[in-house]
VEXTORBA-294845 format. One record per residue (C-alpha): x, y, z. Coordinates in steps of 0.25 Angstrom, whole numbers, padded with zeros to 4 digits, always signed. Layout:
XYZ ...
***
This chain:
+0018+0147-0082 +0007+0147-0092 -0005+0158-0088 -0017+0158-0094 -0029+0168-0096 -0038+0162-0106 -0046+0151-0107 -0043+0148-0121 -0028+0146-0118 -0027+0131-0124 -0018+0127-0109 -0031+0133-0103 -0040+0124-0113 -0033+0111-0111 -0033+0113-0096 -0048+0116-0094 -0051+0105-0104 -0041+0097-0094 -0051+0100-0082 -0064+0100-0087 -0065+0085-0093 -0060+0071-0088 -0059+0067-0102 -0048+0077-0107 -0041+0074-0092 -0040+0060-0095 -0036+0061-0110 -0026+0070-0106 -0021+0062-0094 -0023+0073-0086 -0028+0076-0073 -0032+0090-0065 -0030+0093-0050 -0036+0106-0045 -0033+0112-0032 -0020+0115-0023 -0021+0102-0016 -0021+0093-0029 -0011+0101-0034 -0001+0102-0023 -0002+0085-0019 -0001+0082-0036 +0013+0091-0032 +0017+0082-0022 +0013+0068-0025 +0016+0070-0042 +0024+0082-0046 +0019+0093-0055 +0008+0095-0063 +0005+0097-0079 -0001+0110-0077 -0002+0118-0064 -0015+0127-0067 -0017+0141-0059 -0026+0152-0055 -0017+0162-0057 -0026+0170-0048 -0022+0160-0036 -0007+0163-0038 -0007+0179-0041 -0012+0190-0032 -0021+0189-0020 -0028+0176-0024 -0016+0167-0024 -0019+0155-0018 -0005+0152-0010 -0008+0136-0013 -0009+0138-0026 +0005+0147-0027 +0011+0136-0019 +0006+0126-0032 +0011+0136-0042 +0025+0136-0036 +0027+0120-0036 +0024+0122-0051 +0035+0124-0062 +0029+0137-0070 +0028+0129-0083 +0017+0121-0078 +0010+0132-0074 -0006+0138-0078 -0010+0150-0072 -0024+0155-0076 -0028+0167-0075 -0044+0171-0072 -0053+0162-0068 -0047+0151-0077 -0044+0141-0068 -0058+0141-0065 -0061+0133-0078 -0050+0121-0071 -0055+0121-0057 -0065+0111-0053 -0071+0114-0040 -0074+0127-0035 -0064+0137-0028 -0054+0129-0035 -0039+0133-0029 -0034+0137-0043 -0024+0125-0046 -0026+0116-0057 -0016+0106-0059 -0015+0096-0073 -0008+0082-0070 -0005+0069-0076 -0014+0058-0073 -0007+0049-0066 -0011+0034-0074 -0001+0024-0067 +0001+0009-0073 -0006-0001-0066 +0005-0009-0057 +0007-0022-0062 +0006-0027-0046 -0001-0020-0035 +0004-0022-0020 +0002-0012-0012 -0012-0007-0006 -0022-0001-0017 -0034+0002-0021 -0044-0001-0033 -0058+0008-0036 -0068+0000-0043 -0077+0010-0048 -0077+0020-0038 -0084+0031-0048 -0084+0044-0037 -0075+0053-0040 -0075+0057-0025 -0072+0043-0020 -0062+0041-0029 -0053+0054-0024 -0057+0049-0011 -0052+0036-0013 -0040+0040-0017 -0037+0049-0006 -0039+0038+0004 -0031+0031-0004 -0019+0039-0002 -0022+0042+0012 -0023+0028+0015 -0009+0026+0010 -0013+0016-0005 -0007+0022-0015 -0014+0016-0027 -0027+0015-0033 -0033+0008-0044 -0047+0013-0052 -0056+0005-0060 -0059+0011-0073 -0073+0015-0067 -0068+0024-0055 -0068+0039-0055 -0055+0045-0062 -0045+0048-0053 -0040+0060-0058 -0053+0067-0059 -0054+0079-0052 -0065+0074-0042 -0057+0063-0039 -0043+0073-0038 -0050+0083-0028 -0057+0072-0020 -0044+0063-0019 -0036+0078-0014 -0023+0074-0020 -0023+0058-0016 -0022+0054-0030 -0008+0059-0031 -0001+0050-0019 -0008+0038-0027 -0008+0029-0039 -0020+0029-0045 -0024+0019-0057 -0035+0023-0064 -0044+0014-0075 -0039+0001-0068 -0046-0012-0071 -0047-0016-0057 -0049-0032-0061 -0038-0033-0070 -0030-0025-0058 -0033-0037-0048 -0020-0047-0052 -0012-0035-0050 -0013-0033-0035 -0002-0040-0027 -0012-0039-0016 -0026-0043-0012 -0039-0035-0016 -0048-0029-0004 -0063-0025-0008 -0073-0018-0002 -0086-0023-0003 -0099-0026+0006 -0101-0042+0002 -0094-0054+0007 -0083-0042+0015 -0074-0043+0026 -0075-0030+0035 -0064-0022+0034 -0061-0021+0047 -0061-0037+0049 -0055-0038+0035 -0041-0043+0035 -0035-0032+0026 -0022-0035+0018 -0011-0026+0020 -0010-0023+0005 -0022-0023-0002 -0031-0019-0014 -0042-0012-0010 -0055-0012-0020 -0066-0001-0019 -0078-0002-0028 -0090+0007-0034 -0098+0016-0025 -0111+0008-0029 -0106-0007-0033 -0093-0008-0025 -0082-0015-0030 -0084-0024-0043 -0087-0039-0040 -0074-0043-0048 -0064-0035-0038 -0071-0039-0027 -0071-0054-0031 -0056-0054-0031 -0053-0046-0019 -0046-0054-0009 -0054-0047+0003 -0069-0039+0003 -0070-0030+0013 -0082-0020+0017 -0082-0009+0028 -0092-0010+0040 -0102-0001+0043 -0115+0001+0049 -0124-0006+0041 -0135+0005+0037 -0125+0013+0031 -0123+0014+0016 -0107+0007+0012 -0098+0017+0014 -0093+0027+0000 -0082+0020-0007 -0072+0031-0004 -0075+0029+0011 -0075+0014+0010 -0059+0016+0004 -0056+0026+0015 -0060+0015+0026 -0053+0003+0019 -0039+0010+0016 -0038+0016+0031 -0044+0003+0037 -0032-0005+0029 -0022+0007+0032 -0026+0007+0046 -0022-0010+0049 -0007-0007+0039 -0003+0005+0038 +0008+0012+0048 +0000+0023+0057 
***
């Protein structure tokens, strides 16, 4: 276990460095999850992190945090950072954080050379919040990978990590994807979302296996996917009422599709 007290221990550098710019995340292939819950699903669903970070002041005396202790003991001491003072204050993003850092690989998995099974592509869905949200329907809806155009929020950003609340770690996630060239791969038909010349979902005659496309907050998915989409659906609502977010919109699709094949 490594314990550190000053801010100009080079470990301590690296790992500020590490949380304080996207840039140095992605050109280390790195990525940072803050808080028990992070931690303790990355645990379950990948095994062991690079680094553990701790606020030492969470495991010692009468401010230890028995979450936190219940982290440290999963954690073989070699990967191990205890800091001492207010330290870990320079790696938490939010406020009252829980005094757990944790430094990962980024997962970067190879394109599959066919798709068949039930997925999902993001066309330019830019909100970090709607894209953790995404994912987190995703996984709760039971489709297990994801495919994001060059222009979506990165993944692996910490907005997106604490809004996705550990679902990105039950998925694969494909990142940087041209979504057109992607098309020949998929063993199954594409489905978008879009308001002109749609089928409403509820009348639509979903496939069992399909490939759902999501588009843009403003412009919606890109004329060229929805051009070769096999089925355009939209959601109906009450006319007066602005379209519904694009994390909302996926929520509605997925369960609407898990609701007519998916076993109770």
């Amino acid at each position: 276990m490594k314990r550190i007290a000053s801010r100009d221990n080079p470990l301590f550098k690296s790992l500020r460095k590490l949380t304080q710019a996207s840039q140095a995340r992605r050109e280390a292939g790195l990525s940072v999850l803050e808080g028990v819950h992070l931690c303790q699903a990355y645990l379950q669903w990948r095994g062991l992190p690079r680094h553990a970070v701790f606020d030492a002041r969470r495991l010692e005396g009468d401010r230890g945090s028995a979450e936190v202790m219940a982290l440290r003991d999963e954690i073989p001491a070699d990967r191990q950072v205890w800091l001492d003072g207010n330290l870990i204050d320079d790696l938490e993003h939010v406020q009252a954080g829980q005094g757990v850092v944790f430094v990962v690989e980024t997962p970067a998995p190879p394109l599959p050379e066919r798709v068949a099974e039930s997925c999902v592509l993001l066309d330019r869905v830019q909100d970090p919040g709607n894209v953790g949200s995404i994912l987190r329907t995703c996984a709760a809806a039971g489709v297990r990978h994801v495919f994001l155009s060059d222009e979506t929020a990165f993944a692996w950003s910490p907005k997106v990590l604490r809004s996705g609340q550990g679902a990105h770690f039950s998925l694969t996630i494909h990142e940087r994807v041209d979504l057109p060239a992607l098309l020949p791969r998929l063993d199954l038909p594409l489905v978008a979302t879009t308001l002109e010349d749609a089928v409403g979902l509820y009348r639509a005659e979903l496939p069992r296996q399909c490939a759902w496309v999501f588009g843009n907050e403003g412009q919606g998915v890109r004329a060229e996917l929805q051009a070769a989409a096999a089925l355009r659906v939209r959601i109906p609502q009450e006319p007066a009422a602005e379209s519904l977010n694009v994390g909302a919109a996926v929520a509605v699709c997925l369960f609407e599709h898990r609701r007519r094949f998916a076993p109770d």
